[in-house]
Every structure is written in structure tokens, then in C-alpha cells.
N, C-alpha and C positions, 0 to 999 in steps of 0.2 A: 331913726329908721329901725323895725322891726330885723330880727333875724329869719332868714328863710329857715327853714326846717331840712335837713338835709334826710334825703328817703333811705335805705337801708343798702339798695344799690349803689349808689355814691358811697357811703361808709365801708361797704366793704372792695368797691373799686379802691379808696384809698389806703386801708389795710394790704391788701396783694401789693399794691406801690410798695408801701413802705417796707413791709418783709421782705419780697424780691429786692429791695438794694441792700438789704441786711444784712441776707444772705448769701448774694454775690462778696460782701465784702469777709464772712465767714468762710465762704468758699479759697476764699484767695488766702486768705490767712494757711487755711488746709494744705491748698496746691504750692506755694513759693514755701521755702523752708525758713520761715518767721520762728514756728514753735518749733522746739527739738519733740522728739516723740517723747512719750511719759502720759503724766493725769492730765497735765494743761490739753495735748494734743488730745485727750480723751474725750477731754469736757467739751470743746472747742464743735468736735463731730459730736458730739449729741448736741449741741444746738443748732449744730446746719439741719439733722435729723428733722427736729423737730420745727424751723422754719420751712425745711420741705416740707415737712404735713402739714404746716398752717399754708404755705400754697397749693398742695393740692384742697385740701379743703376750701379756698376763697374760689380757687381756680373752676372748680367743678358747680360751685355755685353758681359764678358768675355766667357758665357755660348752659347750664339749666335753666336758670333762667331767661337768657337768651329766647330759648324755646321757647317755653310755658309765653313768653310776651308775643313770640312770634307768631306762635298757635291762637291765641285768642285776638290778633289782630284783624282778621277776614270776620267773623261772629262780627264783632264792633262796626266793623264796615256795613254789613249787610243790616244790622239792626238800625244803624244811623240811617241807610237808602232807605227802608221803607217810610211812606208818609203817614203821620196820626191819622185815625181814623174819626 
């Protein structure tokens, strides 16, 4: 059986997945007192940082394009009603 081709929406619905539990578990690392403060605690917030900006970034995508689909879905509607000539 052939492999489906996964669209780029799916790819990055499943990217935001998997960083948002990354992050949640980075996050908790931060908040319960696991690390003592120092470079480890340092390191630790610069990667929640920086999995927050890969979810805003997934996040804001996924959110636009929401739109852009939403927006050209009436166009496609009305192109399909009319009949060939």
C-alpha cells in the first residue's frame, strides 16, 4: 500500500503537538523546584523560551491559515454553482 502524502497543515499540526508537551514538561521542570537556580536553571528557560516561539510561530500559522482557507471557500462555492457553458 502506497504512503499518503502528509500536506504541510498536518505537519505542522503535529509539530505544535509535540512542542506544546515539551514545553509543558520544561515548564514544570521551571515551576516545582527540580533545578536549584544556577546555569542548569539558565539553560532550562532558554529552551522553554525558545519552545514558546516555535509555538507562537506554529500557532499563528495554523491560525492564518484557518482564514486564507476560510476566505477562499465561498469563491469555490460559487465557481462550482455556476454551469459550463
Amino acid at each position: 500500500m502506497a504512503r499518503q502524502r502528509r500536506s504541510a497543515t498536518r505537519w505542522i499540526r503535529i509539530i505544535h503537538r509535540w512542542i506544546s508537551m515539551t514545553f509543558v514538561v520544561v515548564a514544570a521542570f521551571l515551576i516545582l523546584p527540580v533545578i536549584p537556580p544556577g546555569p542548569a536553571y539558565d539553560a532550562v528557560s532558554t529552551v522553554a523560551i525558545v519552545l514558546l516561539l516555535g509555538l507562537l510561530v506554529t500557532g499563528i500559522w495554523m491560525s492564518i491559515h484557518h482564514y486564507v482557507v476560510k476566505s477562499r471557500a465561498p469563491r469555490r462555492a460559487r465557481s462550482a454553482a455556476q454551469p459550463a457553458a
